[in-house]
N, C-alpha and C positions, 0 to 999 in steps of 0.2 A: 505794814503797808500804809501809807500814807493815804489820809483821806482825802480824797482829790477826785474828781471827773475823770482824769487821767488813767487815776487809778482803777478806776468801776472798767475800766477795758483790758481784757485777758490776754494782751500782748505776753509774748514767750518768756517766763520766768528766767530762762536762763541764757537771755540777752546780757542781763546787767552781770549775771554772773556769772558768766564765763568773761566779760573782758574789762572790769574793773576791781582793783584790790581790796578797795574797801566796800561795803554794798552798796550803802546808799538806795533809800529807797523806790527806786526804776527799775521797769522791766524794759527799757529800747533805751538805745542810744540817744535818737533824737528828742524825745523824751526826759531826759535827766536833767536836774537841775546840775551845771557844768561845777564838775570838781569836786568837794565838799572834801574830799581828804588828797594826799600830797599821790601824785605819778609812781611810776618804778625810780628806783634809782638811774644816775644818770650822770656823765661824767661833769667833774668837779668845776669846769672852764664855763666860762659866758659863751654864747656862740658867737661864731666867727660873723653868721651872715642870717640875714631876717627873712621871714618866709611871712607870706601871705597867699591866703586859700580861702573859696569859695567853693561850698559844697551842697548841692538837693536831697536828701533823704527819702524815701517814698515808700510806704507802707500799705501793707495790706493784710487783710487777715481774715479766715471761714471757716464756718462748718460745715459739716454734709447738706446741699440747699439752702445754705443762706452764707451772702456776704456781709461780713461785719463791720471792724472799725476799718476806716483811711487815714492814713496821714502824710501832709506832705511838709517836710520841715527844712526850710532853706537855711545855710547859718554862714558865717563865718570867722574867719578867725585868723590869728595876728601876733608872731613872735619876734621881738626887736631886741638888739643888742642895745647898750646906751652905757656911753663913757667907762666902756673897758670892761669893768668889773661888775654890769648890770645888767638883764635884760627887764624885758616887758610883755606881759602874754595875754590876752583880750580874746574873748569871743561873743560872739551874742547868736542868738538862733530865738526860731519863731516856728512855732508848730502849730497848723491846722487841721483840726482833730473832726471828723462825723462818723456818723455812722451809728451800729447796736450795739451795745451790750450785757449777756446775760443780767437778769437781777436775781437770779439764783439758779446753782446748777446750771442747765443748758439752756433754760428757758425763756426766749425772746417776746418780750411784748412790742406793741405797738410805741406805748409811753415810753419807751427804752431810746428811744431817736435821740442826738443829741449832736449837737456843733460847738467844740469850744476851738478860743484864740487863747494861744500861751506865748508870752515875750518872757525870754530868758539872759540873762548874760553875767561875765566875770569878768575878771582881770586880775593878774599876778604878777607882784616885783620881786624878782629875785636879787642877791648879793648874792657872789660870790669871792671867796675868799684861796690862801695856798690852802689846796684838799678839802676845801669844803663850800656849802654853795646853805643859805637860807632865803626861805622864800614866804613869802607871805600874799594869801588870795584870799578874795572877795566876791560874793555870787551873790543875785539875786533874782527870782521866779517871779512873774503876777500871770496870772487868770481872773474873772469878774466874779471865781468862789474861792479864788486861794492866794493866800501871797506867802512866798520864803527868802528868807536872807539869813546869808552862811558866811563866816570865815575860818579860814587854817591857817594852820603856819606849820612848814615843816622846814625840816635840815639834814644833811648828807652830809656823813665826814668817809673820806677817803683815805685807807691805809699811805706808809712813805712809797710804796710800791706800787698803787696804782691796783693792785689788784684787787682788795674788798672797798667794797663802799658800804657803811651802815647806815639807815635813815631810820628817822619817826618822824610825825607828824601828830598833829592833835587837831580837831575840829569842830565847830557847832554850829547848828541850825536853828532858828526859829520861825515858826509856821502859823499865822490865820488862816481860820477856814469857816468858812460860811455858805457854805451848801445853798443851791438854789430853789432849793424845796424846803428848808427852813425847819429841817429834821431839829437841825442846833444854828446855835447864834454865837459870833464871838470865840467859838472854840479855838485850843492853840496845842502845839504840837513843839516839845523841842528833844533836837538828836546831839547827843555828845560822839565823833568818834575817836579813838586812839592806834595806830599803828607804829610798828616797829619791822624793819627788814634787815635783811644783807644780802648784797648782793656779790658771785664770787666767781670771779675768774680761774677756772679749773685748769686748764689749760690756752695751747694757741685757737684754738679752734671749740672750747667750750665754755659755756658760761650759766652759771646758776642762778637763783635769787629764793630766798623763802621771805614771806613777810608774812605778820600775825596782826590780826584785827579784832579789836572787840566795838560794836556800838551798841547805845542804849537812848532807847527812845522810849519819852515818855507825856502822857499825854493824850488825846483824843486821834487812836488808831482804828476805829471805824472806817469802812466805805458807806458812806451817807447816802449814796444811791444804790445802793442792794434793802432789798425790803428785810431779809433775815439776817444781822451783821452785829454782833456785840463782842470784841476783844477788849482784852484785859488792856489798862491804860499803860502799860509799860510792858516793854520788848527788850530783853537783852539777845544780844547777836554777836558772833564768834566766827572768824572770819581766817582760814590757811591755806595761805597762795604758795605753790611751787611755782617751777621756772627754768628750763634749762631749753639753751640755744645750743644748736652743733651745726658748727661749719665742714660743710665737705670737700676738700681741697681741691679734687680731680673733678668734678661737676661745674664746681663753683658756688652751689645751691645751700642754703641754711634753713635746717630745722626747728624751728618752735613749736615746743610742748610745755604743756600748762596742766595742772592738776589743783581742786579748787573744793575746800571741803564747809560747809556751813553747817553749824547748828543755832539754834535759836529757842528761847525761852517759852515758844509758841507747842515748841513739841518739834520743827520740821527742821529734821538731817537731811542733806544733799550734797551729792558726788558729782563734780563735773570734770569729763577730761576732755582738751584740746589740743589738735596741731593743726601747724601751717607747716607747707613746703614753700620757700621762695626761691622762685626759679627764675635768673635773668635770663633774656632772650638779647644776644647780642649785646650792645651798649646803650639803647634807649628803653629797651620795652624790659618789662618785668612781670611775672605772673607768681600769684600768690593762691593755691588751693587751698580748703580750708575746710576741717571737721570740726565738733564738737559732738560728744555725749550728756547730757544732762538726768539725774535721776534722784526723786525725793521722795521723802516721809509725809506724810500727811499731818496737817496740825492736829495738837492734842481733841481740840473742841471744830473740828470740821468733821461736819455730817454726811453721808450718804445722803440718799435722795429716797430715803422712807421716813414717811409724814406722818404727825400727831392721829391719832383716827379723832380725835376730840376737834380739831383746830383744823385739821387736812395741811393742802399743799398749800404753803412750803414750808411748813413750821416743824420742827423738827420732835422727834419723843421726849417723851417729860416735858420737863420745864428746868435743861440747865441752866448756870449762870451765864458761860458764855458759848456763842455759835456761829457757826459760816458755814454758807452754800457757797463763798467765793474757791472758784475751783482751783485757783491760783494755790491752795492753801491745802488740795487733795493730793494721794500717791500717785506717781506718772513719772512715764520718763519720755524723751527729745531730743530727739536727732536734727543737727544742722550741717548743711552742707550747702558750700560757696566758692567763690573764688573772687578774687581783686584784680582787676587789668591795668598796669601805668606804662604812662606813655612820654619819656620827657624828648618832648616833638622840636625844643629850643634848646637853648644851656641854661636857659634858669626858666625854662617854664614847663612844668607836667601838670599831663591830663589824668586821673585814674578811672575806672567803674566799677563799683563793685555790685552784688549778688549772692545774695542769701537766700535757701528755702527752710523752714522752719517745720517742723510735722512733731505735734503731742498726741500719745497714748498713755491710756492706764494701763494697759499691756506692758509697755515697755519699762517700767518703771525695772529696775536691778534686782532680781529673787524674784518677781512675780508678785502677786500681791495687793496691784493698783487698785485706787477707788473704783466703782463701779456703777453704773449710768450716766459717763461721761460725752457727751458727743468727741468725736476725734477734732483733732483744732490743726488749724494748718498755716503758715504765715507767710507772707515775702516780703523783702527788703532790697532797695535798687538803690544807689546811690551814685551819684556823680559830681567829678567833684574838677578842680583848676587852680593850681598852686603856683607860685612866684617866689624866686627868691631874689634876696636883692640885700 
């Protein structure tokens, strides 16, 4: 995890991973620094025609009797074709962050308050070539305690058939981090990632994809604002994405399911599975429900919530080398459930909504098992969004 203000908030671990390939350190969409490794694959042509989209994000998140963090994160974003063989793809977004939270296990102090501004944005030029498309993006993050700037470059070659597409991509990050409580000065953080996919047309009406990730970060991964927080400076991470769409002829409606496995050097295994139903309504509106399962390990060096009797709360037994009360990092598992509304009200213009509810337990965690003195955590996500093509 990256050490960020952003970070010190217990937004739903399996935000980022259930719906991106590579991890990247984020737990919400609005949230993430944009991009840092290459898309799913994706056909081998420039687009015909350019889209442009403005969209609100709006977050919430609690426990039993207390409201936590808010965010409200406006962005948009920008895909253009350019002389045949090119496109161009830009975004920028701005998150406004307050609220609490925890500085260990469940436990809300007053000092815990906090308001940050984050500006974000990227941009990507692709080539595309006969069967194959390379692309090269540029991102960069500030906050008044963090700055990051990324690039990748990835490439998709398409069989003579049109039916497999292979991709990889390669990426890296480089991170300042200056806490405003002056724990550390100067610290820095850098993430290499590497991916490899295929993606495979099985049929008229099916389509797969697996892709494999490894990242390694290394470097000061601390949260600066939890009072109990010492991780090892380097993280390797292991990342295998499934994928298979089914169209159903007589409905008209297509399936997306996803299956999404992680381990990591920290000690934490996690299983996520996902579907969508997309169900058009007539010729303008479209509805999209949507689950997810999330379920994980606990890190090697994340403790329960029994205290030193030498030191008390919140220090943990003995005296190991490394430790976390970040509950981000305990056994638990999380159910989501939502749905997306779009509405193309013109010929080239749609409206969408979407809606998420988010609910963690250590209960739920897969076998039983979970940490234990966990408050239950619970999240929502609204977004609204207005798209143009042209």
């Amino acid at each position: 995890m990256a050490a960020t203000k952003k970070n010190s908030i217990s937004v739903p671990s399996d935000a980022a991973n259930a719906v991106t390939p590579g991890l990247g350190a984020v737990t919400l969409a609005a949230l993430a620094l944009p991009g840092v490794m290459c898309a799913p694959a994706a056909a081998e042509s420039a687009p015909e025609e350019g889209v442009i989209s403005f969209k609100v994000l709006g977050y919430r998140d609690s426990q039993p009797g207390l409201d936590r963090i808010k965010v409200t994160a406006p962005s948009l974003h920008l895909l253009a074709p350019i002389a045949g063989n090119w496109s161009v793809e830009a975004s920028a977004v701005q998150d406004n962050i307050s609220g609490a939270s925890p500085r260990w296990h469940s436990n809300i102090s007053g000092a815990s308050h906090m308001h940050d501004l984050r500006n974000a944005g990227d941009i990507k030029v692709t080539r595309y070539f006969d069967r194959a498309a390379v692309g090269v993006r540029f991102a960069t993050s500030n906050e008044h305690d963090y700055r990051s700037n990324a690039v990748a470059i990835d490439a998709r070659f398409a069989s003579a058939d049109n039916n497999t597409t292979w991709s990889v991509g390669v990426g890296g990050s480089r991170d300042s981090i200056n806490p405003v409580n002056g724990i550390v000065e100067n610290e820095s953080k850098r993430v290499e990632e590497y991916m490899v996919g295929v993606t495979q047309a099985l049929s008229k009406n099916d389509i797969a994809q697996v892709n494999l990730s490894h990242v390694r970060a290394r470097g000061y991964l601390n949260d600066p604002y939890k009072l109990v927080d010492e991780r090892p400076r380097f993280r390797n991470q292991t990342i295998a994405l499934l994928r298979w769409n089914h169209f159903l002829e007589g409905s008209g409606t297509t399936l997306r399911s996803s299956y999404r496995y992680y381990s990591d050097s920290y000690g934490v295994r996690a299983h996520t599975l996902s579907g969508e139903w997309v169900v058009p309504i007539g010729e303008r509106f479209r509805v999209t429900p949507t689950a997810r399962y999330y379920t994980q390990r606990r890190a090697d060096f994340y403790f329960d919530p029994v205290y030193d009797p030498v030191y008390g709360e919140p220090y943990p037994l003995g005296n190991p080398t490394f430790y976390s009360a970040d509950t981000r990092l305990s056994s638990f598992g999380a159910l989501t459930f939502g749905a997306k509304f779009e509405w193309m009200f013109a010929p080239k213009w749609t409206l969408d909504l979407k809606y998420e509810r988010y609910e963690q337990r250590s209960a739920w965690r897969f076998g039983g098992g979970g940490s234990p003195g966990i408050s239950a955590f619970r999240a929502d996500f609204a977004q609204v969004g207005i798209s143009r093509r042209f």
